[in-house]
TORPA-485208 format. One line per 2 residues: number of its first residue (from 1); for each residue x, y, z of C-alpha. Coordinates in nm, 3 decimals, padded with zeros to 5 digits, m for minus. Layout:
NUM	X,Y,Z; ...
// end
This chain:
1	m02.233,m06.967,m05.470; m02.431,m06.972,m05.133
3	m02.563,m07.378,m05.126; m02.916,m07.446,m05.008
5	m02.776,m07.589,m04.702; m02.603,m07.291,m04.551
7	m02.924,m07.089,m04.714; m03.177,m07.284,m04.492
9	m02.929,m07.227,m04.186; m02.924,m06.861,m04.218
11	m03.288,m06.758,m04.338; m03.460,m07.036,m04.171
13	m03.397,m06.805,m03.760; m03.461,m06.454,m03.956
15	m03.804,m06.364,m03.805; m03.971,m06.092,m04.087
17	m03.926,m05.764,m04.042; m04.132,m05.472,m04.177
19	m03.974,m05.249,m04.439; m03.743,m04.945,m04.342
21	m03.925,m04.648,m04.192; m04.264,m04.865,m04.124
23	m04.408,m04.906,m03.828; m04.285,m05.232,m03.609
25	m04.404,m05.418,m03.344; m04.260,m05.317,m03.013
27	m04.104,m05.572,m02.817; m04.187,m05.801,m02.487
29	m03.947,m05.546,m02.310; m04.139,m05.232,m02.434
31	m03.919,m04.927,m02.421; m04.139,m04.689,m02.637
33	m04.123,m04.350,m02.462; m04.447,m04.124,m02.577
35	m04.420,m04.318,m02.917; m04.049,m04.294,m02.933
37	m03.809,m04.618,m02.950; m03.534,m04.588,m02.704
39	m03.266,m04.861,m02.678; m02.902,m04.933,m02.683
41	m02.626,m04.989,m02.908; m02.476,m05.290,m02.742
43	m02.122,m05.132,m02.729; m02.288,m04.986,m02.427
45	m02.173,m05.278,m02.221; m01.854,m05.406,m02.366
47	m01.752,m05.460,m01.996; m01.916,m05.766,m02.035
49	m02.008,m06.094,m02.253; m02.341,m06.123,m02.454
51	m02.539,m06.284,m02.186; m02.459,m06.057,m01.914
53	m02.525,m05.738,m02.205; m02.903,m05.861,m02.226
55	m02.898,m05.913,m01.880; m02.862,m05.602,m01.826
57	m03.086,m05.462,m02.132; m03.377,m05.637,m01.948
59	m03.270,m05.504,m01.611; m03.271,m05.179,m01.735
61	m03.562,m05.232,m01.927; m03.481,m05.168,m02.324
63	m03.614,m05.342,m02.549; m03.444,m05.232,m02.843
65	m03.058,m05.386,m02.930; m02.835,m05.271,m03.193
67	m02.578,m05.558,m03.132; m02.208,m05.446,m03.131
69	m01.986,m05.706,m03.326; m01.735,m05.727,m03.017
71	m02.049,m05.912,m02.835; m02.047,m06.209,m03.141
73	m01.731,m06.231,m03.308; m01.346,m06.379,m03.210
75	m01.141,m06.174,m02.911; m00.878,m06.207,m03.102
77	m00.819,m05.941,m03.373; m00.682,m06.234,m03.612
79	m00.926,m06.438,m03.588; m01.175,m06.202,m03.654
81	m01.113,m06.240,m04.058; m01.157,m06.621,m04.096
83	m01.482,m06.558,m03.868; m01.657,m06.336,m04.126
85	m01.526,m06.579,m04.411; m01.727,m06.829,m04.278
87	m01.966,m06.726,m03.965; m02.068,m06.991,m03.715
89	m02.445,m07.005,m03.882; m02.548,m07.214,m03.548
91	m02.403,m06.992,m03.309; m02.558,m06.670,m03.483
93	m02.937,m06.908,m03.453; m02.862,m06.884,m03.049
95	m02.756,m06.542,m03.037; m03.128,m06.483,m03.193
97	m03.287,m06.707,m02.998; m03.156,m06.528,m02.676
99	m03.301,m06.196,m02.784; m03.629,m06.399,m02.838
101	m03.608,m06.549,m02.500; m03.559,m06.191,m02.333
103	m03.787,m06.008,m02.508; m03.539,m05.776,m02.650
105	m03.562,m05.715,m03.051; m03.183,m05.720,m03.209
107	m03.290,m05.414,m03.446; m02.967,m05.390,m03.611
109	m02.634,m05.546,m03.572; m02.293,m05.331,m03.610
111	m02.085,m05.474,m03.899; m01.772,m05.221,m04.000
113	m01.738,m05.314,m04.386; m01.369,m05.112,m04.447
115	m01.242,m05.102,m04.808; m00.986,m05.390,m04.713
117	m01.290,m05.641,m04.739; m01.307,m05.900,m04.930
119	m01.676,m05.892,m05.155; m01.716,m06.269,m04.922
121	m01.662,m06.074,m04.598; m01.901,m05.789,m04.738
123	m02.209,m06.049,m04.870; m02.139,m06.313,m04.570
125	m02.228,m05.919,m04.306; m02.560,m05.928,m04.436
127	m02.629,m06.296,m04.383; m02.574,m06.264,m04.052
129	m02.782,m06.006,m04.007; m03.065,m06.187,m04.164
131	m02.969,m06.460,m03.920; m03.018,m06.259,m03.647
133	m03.336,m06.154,m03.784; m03.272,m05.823,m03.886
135	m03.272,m05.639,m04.159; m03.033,m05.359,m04.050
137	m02.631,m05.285,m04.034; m02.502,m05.032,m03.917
139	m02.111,m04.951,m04.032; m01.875,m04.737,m03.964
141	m01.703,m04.764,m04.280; m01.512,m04.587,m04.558
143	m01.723,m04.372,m04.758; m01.613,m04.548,m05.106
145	m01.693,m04.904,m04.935; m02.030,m04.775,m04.989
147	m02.080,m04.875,m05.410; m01.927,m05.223,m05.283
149	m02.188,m05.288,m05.008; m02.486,m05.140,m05.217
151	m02.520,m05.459,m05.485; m02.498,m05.695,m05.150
153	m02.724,m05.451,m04.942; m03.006,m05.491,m05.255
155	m02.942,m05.892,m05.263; m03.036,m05.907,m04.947
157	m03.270,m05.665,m04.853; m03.058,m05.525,m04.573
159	m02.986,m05.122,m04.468; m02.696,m05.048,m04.435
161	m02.599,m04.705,m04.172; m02.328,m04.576,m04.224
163	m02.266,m04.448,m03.893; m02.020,m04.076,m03.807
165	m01.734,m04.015,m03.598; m01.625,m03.633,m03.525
167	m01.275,m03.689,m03.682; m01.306,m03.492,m04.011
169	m01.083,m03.720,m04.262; m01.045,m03.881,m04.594
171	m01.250,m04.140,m04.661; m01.417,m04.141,m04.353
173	m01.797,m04.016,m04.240; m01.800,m03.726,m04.019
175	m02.016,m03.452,m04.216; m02.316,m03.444,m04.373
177	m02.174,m03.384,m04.716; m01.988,m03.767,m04.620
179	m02.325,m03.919,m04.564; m02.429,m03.767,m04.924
181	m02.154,m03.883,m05.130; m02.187,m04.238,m05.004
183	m02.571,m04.220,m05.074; m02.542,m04.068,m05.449
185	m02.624,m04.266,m05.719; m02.679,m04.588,m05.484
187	m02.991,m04.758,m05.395; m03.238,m04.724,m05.048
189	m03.029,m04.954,m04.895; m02.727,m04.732,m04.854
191	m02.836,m04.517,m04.527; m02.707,m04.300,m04.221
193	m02.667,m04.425,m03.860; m02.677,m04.117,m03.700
195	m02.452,m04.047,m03.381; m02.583,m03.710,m03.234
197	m02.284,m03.687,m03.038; m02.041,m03.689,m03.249
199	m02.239,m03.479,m03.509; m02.238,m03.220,m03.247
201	m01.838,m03.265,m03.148; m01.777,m03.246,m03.547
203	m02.017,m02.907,m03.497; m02.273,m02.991,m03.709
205	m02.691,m02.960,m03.611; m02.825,m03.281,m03.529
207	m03.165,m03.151,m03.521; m03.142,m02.972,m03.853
209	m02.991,m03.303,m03.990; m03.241,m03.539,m03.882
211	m03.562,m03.296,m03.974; m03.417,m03.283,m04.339
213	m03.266,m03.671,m04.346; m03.487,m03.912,m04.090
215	m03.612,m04.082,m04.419; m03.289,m04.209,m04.484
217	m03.173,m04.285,m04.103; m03.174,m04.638,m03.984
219	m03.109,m04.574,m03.628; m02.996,m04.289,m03.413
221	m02.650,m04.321,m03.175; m02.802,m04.100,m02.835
223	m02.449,m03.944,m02.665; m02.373,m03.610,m02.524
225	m02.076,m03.411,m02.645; m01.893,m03.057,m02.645
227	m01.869,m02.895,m02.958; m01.509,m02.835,m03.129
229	m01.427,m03.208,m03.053; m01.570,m03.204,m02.687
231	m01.522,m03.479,m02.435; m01.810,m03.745,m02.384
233	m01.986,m03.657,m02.045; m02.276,m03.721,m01.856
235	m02.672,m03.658,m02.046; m02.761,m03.338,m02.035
237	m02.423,m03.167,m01.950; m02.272,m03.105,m02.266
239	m02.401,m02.936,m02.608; m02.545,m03.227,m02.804
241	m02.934,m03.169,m02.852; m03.052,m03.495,m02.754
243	m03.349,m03.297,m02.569; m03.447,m03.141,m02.881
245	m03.380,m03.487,m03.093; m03.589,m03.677,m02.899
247	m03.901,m03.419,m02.865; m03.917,m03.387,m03.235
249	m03.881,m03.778,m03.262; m04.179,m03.792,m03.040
251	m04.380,m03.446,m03.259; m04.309,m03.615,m03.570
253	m04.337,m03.957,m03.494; m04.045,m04.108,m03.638
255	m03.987,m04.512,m03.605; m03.654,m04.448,m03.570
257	m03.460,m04.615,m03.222; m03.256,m04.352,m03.029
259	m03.006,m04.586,m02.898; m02.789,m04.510,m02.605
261	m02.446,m04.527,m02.613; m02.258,m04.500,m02.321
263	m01.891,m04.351,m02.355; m01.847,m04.113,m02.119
265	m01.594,m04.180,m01.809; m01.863,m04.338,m01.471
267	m01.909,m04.631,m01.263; m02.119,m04.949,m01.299
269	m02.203,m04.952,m01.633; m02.558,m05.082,m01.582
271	m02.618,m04.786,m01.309; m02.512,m04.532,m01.586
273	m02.690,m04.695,m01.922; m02.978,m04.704,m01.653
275	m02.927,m04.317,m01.589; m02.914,m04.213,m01.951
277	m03.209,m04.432,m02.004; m03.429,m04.200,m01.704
279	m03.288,m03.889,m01.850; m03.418,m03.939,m02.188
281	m03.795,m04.083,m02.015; m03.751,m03.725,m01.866
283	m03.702,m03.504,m02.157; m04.017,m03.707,m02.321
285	m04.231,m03.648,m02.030
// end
């Protein structure tokens, strides 16, 4: 059992958040676009450490983070394990206090739950989210991980995205029938993060998608990609509808963050997030 100790440690730097699919307060960085919430999933700049990633969130001016585990936990690939056993409670308390310092809200945090998790690895992913004052995952998981994270998700009050790749396999989320077997039979907190990009390279309609499922999506994954597997390039050059995703965010009002995620082959990483960023300002104008 969890003692009161490491309780307090955890809880005591979780700001409250609104429920799912409420409004919330924008942050000091304000990155609302004609009502819509544009940000960036942290993976964005994995060129770099934590500090210089919100650096460069506040140079670019988003104020939305969904924080890529690479920027919190070990290097090392084996020490990655014994860090989720037993997270560095302190450490997570500055991580939070940095976004509060910059003005950027950590919306979600990206935890992969696979099947090979312990049920200590799977409970101790939404304490740190709580820590970091969210109350939002997003996973790219194994569809059946999903009935193990759902009892933890309810504990704690945290939504949990399971977030798409294009790759149609096994076990793994790619189609929209992948995102429905995982949700079946479990509670609220079992939800989509939706990557339009790879949606699109796994030839499936975004736009369709998110008309008939934004009550269930915790954030949105903004990349542009061919269909029939295509290549990440450059906004606007490929088939993903992120026009059309982001005017109907901004029609229908969703309080959902389109975060950018940078994958495509450029140059300075801040000069391209930056260049997504104006492209999607555009397409809202």
């Amino acid at each position: 059992m969890q003692s009161r100790r490491d309780l307090l440690r955890y809880t005591a730097v979780a700001a409250p958040f609104l429920n799912f699919g409420r409004a919330i307060a924008a942050p000091s960085v304000n990155s609302i676009v004609h009502g819509v919430m544009l940000g960036a999933q942290s993976y964005s700049f994995r060129d770099r450490s934590f500090d210089a990633m919100l650096q460069a969130m506040t140079q670019i001016g988003l104020g939305y983070c969904e924080l890529f585990s690479g920027h919190i936990e070990p290097k090392d690939n084996k020490d990655k394990e014994a860090w989720r056993k037993s997270p560095p409670w302190e450490e997570l308390a500055k991580f939070r206090r940095k976004f509060d310092e910059a003005g950027v809200k950590c919306y979600a945090v990206n935890i992969s739950f696979r099947d090979s998790w312990s049920d200590l690895e799977i409970e101790n992913g939404m304490k740190i989210a709580r820590a970091l004052g969210t109350d939002k995952i997003t996973a790219s998981s194994n569809v059946s991980t999903a009935a193990r994270i759902d009892p933890f998700a309810k504990k704690h009050k945290v939504y949990v995205g399971m977030h798409n790749h294009s790759n149609i396999r096994a076990n793994e989320f790619a189609t929209p029938e992948n995102f429905e077997e995982a949700m079946k039979g479990k509670s609220k907190y079992i939800a989509v993060n939706l990557d339009i990009g790879h949606f699109t390279a796994a030839n499936f309609d975004p736009v369709d998608y998110l008309t008939k499922n934004h009550k269930r999506i915790v954030t949105l994954h903004l990349k542009d990609r061919g269909r029939n597997q295509g290549a990440n390039v450059e906004f606007g050059k490929g088939d993903t509808k992120i026009k059309d995703v982001l005017q109907l965010m901004k029609a229908k009002k969703y309080k959902i963050p389109a975060n950018i995620e940078y994958e495509y082959r450029g140059a300075d990483t801040v000069a391209e997030v930056k260049k997504c960023f104006e492209y999607c300002k555009s397409v809202l104008a």
